[in-house]
ZASE-978557 format. One record per residue (C-alpha): x, y, z; chain; residue in three letters. Coordinates in nm, 3 decimals. Example, Ala and Ser with C-alpha at 12.3 -4.5 7.8 and 13.67 -1.06 7.14 Angstrom:
+---------+---------+---------+-------+------+
!      c1 !      c2 !      c3 ! chain ! resn !
+---------+---------+---------+-------+------+
!   1.230 !  -0.450 !   0.780 !     A !  ALA !
!   1.367 !  -0.106 !   0.714 !     A !  SER !
+---------+---------+---------+-------+------+
This chain:
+---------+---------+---------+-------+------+
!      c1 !      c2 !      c3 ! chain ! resn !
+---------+---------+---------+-------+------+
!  -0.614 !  -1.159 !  -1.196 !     A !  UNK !
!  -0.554 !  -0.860 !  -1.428 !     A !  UNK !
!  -0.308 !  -0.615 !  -1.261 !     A !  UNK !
!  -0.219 !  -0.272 !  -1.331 !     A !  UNK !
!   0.093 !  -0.072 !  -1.186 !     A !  UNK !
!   0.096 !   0.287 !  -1.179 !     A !  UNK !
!   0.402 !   0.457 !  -1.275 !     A !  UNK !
!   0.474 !   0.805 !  -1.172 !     A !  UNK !
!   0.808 !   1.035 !  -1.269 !     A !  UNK !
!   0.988 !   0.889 !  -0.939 !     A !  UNK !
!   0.875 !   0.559 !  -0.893 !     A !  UNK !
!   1.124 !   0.309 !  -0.802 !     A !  UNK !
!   0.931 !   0.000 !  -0.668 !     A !  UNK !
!   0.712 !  -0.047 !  -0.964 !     A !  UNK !
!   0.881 !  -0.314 !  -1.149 !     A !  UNK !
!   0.956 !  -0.497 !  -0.794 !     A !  UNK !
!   0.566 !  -0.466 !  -0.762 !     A !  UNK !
!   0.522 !  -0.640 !  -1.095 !     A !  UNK !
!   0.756 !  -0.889 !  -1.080 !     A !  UNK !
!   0.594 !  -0.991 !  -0.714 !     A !  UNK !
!   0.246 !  -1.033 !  -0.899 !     A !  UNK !
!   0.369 !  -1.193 !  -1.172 !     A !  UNK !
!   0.529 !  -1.439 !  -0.927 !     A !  UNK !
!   0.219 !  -1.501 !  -0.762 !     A !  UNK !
!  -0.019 !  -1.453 !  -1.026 !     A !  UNK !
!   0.186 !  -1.587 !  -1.314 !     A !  UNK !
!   0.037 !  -1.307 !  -1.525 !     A !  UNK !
!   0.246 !  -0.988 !  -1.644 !     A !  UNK !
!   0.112 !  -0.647 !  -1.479 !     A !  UNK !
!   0.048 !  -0.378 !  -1.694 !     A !  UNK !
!   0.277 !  -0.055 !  -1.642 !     A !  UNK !
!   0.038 !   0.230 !  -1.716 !     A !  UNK !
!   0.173 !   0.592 !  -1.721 !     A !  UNK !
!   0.041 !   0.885 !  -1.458 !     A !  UNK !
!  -0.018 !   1.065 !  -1.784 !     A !  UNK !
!  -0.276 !   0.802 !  -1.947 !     A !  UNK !
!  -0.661 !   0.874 !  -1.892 !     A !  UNK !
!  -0.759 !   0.486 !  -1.854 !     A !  UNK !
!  -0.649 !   0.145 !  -1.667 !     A !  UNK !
!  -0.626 !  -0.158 !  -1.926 !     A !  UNK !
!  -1.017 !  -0.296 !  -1.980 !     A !  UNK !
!  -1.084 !  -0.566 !  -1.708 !     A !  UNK !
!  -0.854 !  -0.440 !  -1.481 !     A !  UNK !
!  -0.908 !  -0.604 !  -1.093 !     A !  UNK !
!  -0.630 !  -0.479 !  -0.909 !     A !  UNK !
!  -0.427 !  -0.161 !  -0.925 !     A !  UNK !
!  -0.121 !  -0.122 !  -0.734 !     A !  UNK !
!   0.051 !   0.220 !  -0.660 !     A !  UNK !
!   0.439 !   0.135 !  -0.573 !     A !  UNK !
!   0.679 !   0.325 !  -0.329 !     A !  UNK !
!   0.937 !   0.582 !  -0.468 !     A !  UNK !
!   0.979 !   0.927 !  -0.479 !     A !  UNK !
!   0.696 !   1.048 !  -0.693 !     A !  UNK !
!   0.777 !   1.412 !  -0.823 !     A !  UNK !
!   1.046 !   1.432 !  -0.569 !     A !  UNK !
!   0.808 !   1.432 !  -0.293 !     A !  UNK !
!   0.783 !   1.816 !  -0.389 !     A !  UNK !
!   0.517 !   1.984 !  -0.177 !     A !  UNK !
!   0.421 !   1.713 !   0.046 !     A !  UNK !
!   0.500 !   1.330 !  -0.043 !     A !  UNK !
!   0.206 !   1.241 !  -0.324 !     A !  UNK !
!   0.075 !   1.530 !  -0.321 !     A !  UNK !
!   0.142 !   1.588 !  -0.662 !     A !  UNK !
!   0.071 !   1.243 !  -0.822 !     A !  UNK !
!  -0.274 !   1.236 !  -0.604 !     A !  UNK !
!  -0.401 !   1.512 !  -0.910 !     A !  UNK !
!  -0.240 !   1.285 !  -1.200 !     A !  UNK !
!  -0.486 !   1.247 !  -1.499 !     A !  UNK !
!  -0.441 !   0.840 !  -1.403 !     A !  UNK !
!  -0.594 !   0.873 !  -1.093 !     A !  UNK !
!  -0.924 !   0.981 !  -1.160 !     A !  UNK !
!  -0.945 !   0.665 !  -1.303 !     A !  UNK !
!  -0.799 !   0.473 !  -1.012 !     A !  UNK !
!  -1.048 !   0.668 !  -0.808 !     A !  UNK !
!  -1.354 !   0.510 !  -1.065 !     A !  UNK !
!  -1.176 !   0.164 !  -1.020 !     A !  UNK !
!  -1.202 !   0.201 !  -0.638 !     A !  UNK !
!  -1.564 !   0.335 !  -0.668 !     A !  UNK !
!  -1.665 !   0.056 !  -0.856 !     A !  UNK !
!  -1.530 !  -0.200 !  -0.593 !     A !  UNK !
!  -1.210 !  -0.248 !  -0.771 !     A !  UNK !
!  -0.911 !  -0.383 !  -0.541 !     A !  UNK !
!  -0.618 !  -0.083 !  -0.525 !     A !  UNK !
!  -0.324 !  -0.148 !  -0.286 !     A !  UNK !
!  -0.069 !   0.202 !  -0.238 !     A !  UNK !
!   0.251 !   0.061 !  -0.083 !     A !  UNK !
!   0.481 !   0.351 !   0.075 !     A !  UNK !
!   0.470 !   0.653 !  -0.139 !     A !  UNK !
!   0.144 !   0.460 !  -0.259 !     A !  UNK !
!  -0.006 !   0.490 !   0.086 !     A !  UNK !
!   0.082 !   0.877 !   0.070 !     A !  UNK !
!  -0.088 !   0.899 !  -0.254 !     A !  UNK !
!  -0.401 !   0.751 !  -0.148 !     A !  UNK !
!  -0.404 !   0.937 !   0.189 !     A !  UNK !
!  -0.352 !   1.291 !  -0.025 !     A !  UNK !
!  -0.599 !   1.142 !  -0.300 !     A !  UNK !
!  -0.898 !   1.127 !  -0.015 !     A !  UNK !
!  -0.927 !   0.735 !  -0.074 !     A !  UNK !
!  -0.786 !   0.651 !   0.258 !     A !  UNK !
!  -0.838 !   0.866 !   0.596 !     A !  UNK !
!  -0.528 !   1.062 !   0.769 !     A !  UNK !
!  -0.183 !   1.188 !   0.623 !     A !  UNK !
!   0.178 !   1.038 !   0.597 !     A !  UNK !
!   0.409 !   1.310 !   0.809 !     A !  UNK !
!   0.798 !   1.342 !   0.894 !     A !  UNK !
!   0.917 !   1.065 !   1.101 !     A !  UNK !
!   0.945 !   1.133 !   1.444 !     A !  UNK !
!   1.309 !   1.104 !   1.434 !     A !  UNK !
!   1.330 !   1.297 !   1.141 !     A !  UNK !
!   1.580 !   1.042 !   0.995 !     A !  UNK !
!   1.462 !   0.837 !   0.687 !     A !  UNK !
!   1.431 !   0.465 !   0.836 !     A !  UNK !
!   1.542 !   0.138 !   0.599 !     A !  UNK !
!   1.497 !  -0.214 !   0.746 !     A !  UNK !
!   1.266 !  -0.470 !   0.867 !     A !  UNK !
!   1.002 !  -0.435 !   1.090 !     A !  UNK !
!   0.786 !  -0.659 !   1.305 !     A !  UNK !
!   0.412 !  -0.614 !   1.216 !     A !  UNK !
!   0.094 !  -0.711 !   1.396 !     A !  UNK !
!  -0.147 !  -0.900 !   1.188 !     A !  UNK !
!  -0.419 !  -0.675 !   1.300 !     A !  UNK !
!  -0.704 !  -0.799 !   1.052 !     A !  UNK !
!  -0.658 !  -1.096 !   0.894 !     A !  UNK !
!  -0.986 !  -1.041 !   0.731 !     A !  UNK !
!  -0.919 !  -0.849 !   0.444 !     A !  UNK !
!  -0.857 !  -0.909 !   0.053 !     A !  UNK !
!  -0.509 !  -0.793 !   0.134 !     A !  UNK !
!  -0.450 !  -1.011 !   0.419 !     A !  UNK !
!  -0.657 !  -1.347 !   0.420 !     A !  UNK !
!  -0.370 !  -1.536 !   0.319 !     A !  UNK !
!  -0.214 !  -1.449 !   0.673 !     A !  UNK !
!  -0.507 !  -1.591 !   0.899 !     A !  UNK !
!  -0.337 !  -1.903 !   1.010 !     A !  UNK !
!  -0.058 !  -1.622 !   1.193 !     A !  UNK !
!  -0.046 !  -1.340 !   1.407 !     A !  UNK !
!   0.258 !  -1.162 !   1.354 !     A !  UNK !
!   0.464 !  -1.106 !   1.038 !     A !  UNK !
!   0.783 !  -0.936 !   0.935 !     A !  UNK !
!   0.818 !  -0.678 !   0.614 !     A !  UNK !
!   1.130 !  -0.398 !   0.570 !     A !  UNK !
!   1.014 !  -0.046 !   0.545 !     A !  UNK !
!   1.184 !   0.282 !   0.355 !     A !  UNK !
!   1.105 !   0.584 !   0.402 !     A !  UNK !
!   1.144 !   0.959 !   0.573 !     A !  UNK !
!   0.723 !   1.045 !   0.616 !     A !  UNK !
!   0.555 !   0.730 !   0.721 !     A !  UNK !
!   0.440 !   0.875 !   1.042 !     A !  UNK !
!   0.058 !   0.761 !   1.022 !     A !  UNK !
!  -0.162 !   1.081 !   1.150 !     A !  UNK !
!  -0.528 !   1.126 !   1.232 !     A !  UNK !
!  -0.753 !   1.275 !   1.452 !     A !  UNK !
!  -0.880 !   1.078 !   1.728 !     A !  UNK !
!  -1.238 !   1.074 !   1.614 !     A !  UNK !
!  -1.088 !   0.907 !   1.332 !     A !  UNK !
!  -0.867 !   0.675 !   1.489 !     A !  UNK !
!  -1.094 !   0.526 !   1.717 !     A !  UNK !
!  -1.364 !   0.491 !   1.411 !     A !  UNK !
!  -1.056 !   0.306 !   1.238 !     A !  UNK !
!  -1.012 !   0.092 !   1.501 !     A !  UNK !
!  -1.368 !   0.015 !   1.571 !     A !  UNK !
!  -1.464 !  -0.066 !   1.198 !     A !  UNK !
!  -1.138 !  -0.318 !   1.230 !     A !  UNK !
!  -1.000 !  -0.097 !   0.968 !     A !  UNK !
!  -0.632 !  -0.094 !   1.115 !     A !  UNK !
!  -0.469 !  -0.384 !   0.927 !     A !  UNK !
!  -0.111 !  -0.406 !   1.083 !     A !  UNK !
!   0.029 !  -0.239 !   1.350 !     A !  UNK !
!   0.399 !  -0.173 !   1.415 !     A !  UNK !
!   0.538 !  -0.433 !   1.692 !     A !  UNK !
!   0.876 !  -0.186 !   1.737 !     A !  UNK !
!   0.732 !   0.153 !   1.573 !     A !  UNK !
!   0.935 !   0.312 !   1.342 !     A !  UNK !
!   0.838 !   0.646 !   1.247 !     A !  UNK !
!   0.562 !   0.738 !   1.553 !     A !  UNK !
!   0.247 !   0.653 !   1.379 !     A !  UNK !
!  -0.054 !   0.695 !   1.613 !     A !  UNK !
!  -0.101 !   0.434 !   1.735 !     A !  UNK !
!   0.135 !   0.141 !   1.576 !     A !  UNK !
!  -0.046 !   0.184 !   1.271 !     A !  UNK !
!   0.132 !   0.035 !   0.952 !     A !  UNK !
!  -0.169 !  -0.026 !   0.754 !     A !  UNK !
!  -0.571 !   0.068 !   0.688 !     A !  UNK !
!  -0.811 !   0.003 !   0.471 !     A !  UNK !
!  -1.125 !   0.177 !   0.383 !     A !  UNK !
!  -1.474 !   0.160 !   0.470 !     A !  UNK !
!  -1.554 !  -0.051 !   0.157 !     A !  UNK !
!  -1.266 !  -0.271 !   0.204 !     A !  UNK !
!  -1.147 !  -0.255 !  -0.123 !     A !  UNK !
!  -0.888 !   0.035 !  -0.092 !     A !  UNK !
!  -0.595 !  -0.068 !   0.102 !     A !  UNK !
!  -0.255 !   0.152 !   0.238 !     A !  UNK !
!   0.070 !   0.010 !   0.380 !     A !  UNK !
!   0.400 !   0.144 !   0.475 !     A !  UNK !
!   0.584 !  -0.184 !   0.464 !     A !  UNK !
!   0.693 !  -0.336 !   0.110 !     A !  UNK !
!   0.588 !  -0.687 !   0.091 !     A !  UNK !
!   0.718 !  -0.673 !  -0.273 !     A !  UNK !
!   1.053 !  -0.673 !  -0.110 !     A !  UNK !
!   0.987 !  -0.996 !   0.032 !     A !  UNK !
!   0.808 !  -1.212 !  -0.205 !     A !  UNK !
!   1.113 !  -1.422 !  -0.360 !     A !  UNK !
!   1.129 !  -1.783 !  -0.291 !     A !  UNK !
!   1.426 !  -1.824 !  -0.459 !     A !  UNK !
!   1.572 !  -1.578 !  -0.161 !     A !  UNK !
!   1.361 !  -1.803 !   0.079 !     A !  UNK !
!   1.181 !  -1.461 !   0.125 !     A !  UNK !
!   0.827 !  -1.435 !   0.158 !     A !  UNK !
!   0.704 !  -1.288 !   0.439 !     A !  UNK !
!   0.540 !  -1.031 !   0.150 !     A !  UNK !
!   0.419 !  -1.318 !  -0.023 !     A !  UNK !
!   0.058 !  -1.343 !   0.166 !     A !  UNK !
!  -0.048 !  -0.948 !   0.071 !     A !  UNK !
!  -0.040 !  -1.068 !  -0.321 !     A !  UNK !
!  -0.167 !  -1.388 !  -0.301 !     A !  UNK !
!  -0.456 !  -1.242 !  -0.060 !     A !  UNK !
!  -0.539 !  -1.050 !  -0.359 !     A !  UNK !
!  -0.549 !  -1.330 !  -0.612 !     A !  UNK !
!  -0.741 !  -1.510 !  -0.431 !     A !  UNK !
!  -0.997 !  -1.220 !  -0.349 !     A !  UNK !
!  -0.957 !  -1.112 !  -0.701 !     A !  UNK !
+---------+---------+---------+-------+------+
């Protein structure tokens, strides 16, 4: 599988992301700039890490979403291409119109750091097939706007199309509903709060993460 990480002025989680595929994979990712025009030729996947892209100026990713790099991302995704936004990822793909709803405040307005226990919601995804022999998982989260929001027309249309991919078990931030991850209609384009990256290190004995990349190597 031939990966791609984007980097944006405020990533932090992009060489955690790299090293995770790498593990999995046993291929390097490339680390391609928010400034280039182009993913590397034969690119499958594209991962957009967690961080603090531009600050989270404005609204969190609402500045990298308009990046020259993404209008290629968006191609890659049109074309059936597998892109995964972890954290700040998620909020980049939510402002970027490849995923439904927005990322808001938490409702504790308190950033929240730890693990969390997620519902396997859909086990039937190129993110997620590597799960299907388990229902429940658990991944840390990081963040201060990972409060999933959408209209109800859109939430029940998520949850009909199985589109909600893990659900919170002890909710975090308030998301509507539990939700912790989505996909979208083409099933390609994947957003998650959680960081599996964080736990995809056997040599920690942690690898609860593990199943998200090698879901996506095998897909891939």
């Amino acid at each position: 599988m031939k990966s791609a990480v984007i980097v944006f002025p405020g990533s932090n989680c992009d060489r955690d992301a790299a090293v995770a595929i790498e593990r999995v994979t046993g291929a390097r990712a490339a680390m391609v700039w928010h400034q280039d025009q182009d993913l590397p030729a034969g690119t499958d996947f594209v991962l957009l890490p967690g961080g603090f892209s531009f600050g989270d100026y404005l609204r969190s990713g609402a500045m990298s979403a308009r990046s020259p790099i993404m209008t290629a991302v968006r191609r890659h995704a049109e074309r059936g291409g597998l892109v995964l936004g972890v954290c700040n990822g998620f909020q980049i793909l939510t402002e970027a119109r490849l995923l439904p709803g927005a990322l808001m405040r938490n409702a504790g307005l308190r950033f929240v750091c730890r693990e969390v226990s997620l519902e396997i919601a859909n086990a039937n995804t190129s993110f997620t097939r590597a799960y299907r022999a388990q229902r429940e998982t658990a991944i840390p989260v990081a963040h201060a706007d990972g409060r999933f929001f959408a209209d109800d027309e859109t939430l029940d249309r998520l949850e009909g199309e199985g589109r909600v991919v893990l659900r919170y078990l002890d909710n975090p931030n308030g998301s509507a509903r539990d939700i912790a991850a989505v996909i979208n209609d083409g099933g390609n384009v994947m957003g998650m709060m959680p960081h599996p990256e964080r736990v995809s290190d056997p040599s920690l004995d942690r690898l609860s993460g593990w199943g998200v990349f090698q879901s996506l190597l095998e897909a891939a």
